[in-house]
C-alpha positions in Angstrom: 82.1 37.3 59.7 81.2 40.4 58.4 80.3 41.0 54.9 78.7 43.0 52.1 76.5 40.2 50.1 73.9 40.7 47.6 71.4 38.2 47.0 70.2 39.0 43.5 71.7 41.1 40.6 71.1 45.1 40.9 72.8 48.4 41.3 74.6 49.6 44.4 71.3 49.5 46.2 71.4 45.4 46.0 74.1 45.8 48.7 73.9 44.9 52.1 76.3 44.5 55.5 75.5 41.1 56.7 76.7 38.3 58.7 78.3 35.0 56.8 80.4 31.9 57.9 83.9 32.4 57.7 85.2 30.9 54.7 86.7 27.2 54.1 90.3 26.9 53.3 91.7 24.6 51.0 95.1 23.2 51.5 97.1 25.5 48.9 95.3 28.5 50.0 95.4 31.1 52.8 93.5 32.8 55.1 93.4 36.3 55.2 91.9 39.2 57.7 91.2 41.6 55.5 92.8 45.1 56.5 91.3 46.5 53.0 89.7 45.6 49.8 89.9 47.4 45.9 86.9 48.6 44.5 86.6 48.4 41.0 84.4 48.9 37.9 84.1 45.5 37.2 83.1 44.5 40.4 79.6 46.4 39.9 79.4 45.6 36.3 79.2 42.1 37.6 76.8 42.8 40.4 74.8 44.3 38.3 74.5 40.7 35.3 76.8 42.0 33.0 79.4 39.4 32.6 76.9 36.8 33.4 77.3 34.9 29.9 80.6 34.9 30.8 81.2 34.2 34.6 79.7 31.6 36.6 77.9 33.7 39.3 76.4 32.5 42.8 74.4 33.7 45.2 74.9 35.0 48.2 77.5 37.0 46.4 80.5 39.1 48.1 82.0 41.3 45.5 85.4 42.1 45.2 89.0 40.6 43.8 91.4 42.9 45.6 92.5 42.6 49.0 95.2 43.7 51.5 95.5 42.1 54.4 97.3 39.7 57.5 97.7 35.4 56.8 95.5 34.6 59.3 96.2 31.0 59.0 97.7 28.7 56.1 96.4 25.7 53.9 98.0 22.6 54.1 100.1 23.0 51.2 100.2 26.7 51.4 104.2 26.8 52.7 105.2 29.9 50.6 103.2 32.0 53.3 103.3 32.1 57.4 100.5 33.1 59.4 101.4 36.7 60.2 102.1 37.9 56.5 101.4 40.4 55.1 100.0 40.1 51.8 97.8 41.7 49.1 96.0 39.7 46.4 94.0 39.4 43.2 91.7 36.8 44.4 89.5 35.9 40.8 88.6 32.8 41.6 86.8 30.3 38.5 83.3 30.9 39.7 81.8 34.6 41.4 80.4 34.3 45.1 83.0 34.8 47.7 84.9 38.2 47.4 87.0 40.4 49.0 84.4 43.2 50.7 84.6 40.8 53.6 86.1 40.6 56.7 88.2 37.1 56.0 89.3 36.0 52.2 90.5 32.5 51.3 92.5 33.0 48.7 94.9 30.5 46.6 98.6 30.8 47.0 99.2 31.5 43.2 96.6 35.0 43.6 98.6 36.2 46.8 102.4 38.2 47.2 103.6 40.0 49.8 102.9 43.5 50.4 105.1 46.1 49.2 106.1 48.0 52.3 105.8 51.4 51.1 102.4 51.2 50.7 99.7 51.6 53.4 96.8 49.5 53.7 94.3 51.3 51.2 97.1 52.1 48.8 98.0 48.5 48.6 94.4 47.2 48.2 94.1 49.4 45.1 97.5 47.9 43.5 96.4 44.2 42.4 93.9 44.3 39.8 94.7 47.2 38.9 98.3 47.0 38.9 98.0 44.0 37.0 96.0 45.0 34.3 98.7 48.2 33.7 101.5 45.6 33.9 100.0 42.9 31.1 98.7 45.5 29.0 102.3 47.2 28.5 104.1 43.6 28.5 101.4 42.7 25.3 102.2 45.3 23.9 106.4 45.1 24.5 106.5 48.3 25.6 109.8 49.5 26.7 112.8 52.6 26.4 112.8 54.2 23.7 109.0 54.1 23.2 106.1 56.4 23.0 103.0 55.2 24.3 99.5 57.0 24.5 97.6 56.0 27.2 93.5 56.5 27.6 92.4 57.2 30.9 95.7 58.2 32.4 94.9 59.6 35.8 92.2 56.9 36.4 93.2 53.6 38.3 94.7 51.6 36.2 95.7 54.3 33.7 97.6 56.4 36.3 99.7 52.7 37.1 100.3 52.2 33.5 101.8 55.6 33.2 104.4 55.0 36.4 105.4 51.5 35.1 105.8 52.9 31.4 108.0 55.5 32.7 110.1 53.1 34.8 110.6 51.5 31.8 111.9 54.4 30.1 108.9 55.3 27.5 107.4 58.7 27.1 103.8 58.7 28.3 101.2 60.8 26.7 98.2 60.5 28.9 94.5 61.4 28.0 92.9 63.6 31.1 90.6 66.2 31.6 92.7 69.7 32.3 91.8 69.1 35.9 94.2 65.9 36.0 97.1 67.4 34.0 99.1 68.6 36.8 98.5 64.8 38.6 99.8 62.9 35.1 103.0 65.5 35.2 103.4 64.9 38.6 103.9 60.6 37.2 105.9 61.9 34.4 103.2 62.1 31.9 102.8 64.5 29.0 98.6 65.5 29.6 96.7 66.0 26.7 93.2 66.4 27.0 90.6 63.8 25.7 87.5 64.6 23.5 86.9 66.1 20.2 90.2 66.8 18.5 92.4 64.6 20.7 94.1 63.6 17.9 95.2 66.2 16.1 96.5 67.1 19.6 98.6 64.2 20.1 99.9 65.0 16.6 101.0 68.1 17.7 103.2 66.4 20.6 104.7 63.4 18.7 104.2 64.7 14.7 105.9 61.3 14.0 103.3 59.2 15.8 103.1 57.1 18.8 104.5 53.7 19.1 102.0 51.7 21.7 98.7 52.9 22.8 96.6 51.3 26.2 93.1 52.0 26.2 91.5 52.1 29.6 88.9 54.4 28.3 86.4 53.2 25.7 84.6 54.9 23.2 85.9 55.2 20.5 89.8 55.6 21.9 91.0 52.5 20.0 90.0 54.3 16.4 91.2 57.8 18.1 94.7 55.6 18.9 94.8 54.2 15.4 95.1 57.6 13.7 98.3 58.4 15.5 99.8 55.0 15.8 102.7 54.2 13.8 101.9 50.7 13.6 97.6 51.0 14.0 97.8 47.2 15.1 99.9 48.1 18.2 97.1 49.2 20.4 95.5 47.0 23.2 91.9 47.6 24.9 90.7 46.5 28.1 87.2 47.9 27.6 86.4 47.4 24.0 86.2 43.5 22.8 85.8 44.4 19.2 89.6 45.8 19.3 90.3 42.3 17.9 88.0 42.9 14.9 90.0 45.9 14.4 93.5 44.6 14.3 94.2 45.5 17.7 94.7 43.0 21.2 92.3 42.9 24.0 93.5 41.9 27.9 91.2 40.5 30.4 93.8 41.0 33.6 94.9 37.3 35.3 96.0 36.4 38.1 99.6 36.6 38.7 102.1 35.9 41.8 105.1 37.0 39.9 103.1 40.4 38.8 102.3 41.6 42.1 105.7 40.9 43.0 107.0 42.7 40.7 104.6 45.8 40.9 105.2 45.7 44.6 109.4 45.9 43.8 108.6 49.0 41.7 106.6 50.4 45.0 109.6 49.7 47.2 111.7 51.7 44.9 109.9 54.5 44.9 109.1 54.1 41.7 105.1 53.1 41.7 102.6 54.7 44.1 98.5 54.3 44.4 96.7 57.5 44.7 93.5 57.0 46.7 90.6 59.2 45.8 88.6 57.9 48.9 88.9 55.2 51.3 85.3 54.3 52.7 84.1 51.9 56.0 83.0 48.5 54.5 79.4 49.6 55.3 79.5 52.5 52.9 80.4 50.1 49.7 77.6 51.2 47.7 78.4 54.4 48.3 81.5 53.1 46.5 79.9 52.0 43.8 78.1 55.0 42.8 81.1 56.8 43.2 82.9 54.4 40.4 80.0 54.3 38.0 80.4 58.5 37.9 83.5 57.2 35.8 85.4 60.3 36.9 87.6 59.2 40.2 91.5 60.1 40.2 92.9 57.0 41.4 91.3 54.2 43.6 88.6 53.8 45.5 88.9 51.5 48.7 87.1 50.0 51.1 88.4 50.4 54.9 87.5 46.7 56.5 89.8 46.4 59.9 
């Protein structure tokens, strides 16, 4: 099959389209042809040895946890899916080498749902990790009507989900963005406030009474930015900042999670949770890809077109 592999850690340049063998399938797991695949920042930030104290990395490695695609065939013990499915996935599996920028994915029945069906293939190859980690961080936090939560990063990947979901849930969003994005947070019912120097004496200025929930899918320095406005300065959750903890706050690493994608793909059929996609590249152009998420500014997703 056709795959993007790197043999050794390194920057987008480490990639490379080659040939592999098609991967094993356990019994409760599923094959799938992969129609698309997510790119994210973390996939680079492990390709590039970052998270190796923490992640037990092989190579040949195939980046990638995100995947939309067909069953191609089932497991054994894989009954909860029939060859011809169509599913997406957040396939983060306990050790690093065989990823989703590929043209077949094993991937365990517990990291698979079906896929919502008012998404097309790139949209719904953005939603799983992402998706995911909007949907933990705003159940962590118990955020629901009646709230106001600030959320860092708003019109980014994960940022731009969190806002829909809060505002499904009845919460009113106030969404960090450069003044390019504000009309795209509005647009997801989103009050745009613009990040830097000042931001919070801004937010101030919106909700004088202070926010009850903030997500931070920013980094530096939004978690002590978020604790000036909070009315509670515990109730804040980071999923780039680790030291949050040391700081009263809760950190998320995003798992796995059937149920959640099931659930994210309900809100999607009802119109109320959509993926914007900055730019859906052929499977050859991933590093491309990559350079394009390390610039850190991309509305949306960025996806990888593999059948």
């Amino acid at each position: 099959m056709k795959a993007i592999a790197q043999h050794s850690y390194g920057g987008p340049d480490a990639l490379e389209l080659t040939e592999l063998p098609e991967p094993k399938l356990a019994p409760d797991q599923v094959l799938v042809r992969v129609k698309a695949a997510g790119v994210n920042p973390v996939d680079w930030k492990i390709g590039a040895g970052y998270l190796d104290p923490a992640l037990e990395t092989h190579f040949p490695l195939v980046p990638g946890w995100d995947v939309a695609g067909v069953v191609e065939q089932t497991g054994l013990d894989a009954s909860e899916f029939a060859v011809g499915d169509e599913v997406i996935g957040y396939v983060r599996k306990d050790e690093v080498q065989h990823g989703t920028y590929a043209e077949l994915v094993a991937a365990h029945v517990r990291h698979v749902a079906r896929k919502p069906a008012a998404l097309d293939w790139s949209q719904a190859a953005g939603l799983p990790l992402a998706g995911l980690t909007a949907l933990q961080s705003l159940d962590r936090l118990a955020v629901g009507a009646g709230d106001t939560v600030l959320v860092h990063a708003a019109a980014g990947g994960v940022g731009s989900l969190g806002v829909q979901i809060a505002v499904a849930r009845g919460a009113r969003v106030i969404g960090t963005a450069s003044e390019r994005n504000h009309d795209f947070l509005r647009g997801l019912g989103a009050e745009p406030v613009t990040y830097g120097e000042g931001l919070a004496d801004r937010v101030r200025e919106l909700v004088p009474a202070g926010v009850d929930a903030a997500l931070d899918f920013a980094g530096g320095g939004a978690v002590e930015v978020s604790q000036q406005v909070l009315k509670k300065p515990e109730r804040v959750l980071s999923v780039v900042d680790p030291e949050v903890t040391a700081k009263g706050g809760k950190y998320l690493f995003v798992r796995p999670d059937a149920g959640g994608l099931t659930a994210l793909g309900d809100l999607a059929d009802a119109g109320k949770l959509t993926i914007s996609v900055e730019r859906a590249l052929p499977l050859a152009d991933a590093a491309e890809a990559w350079r394009l998420s390390q610039q850190g500014r991309t509305r949306g997703k960025l996806v990888l077109k593999v059948s």
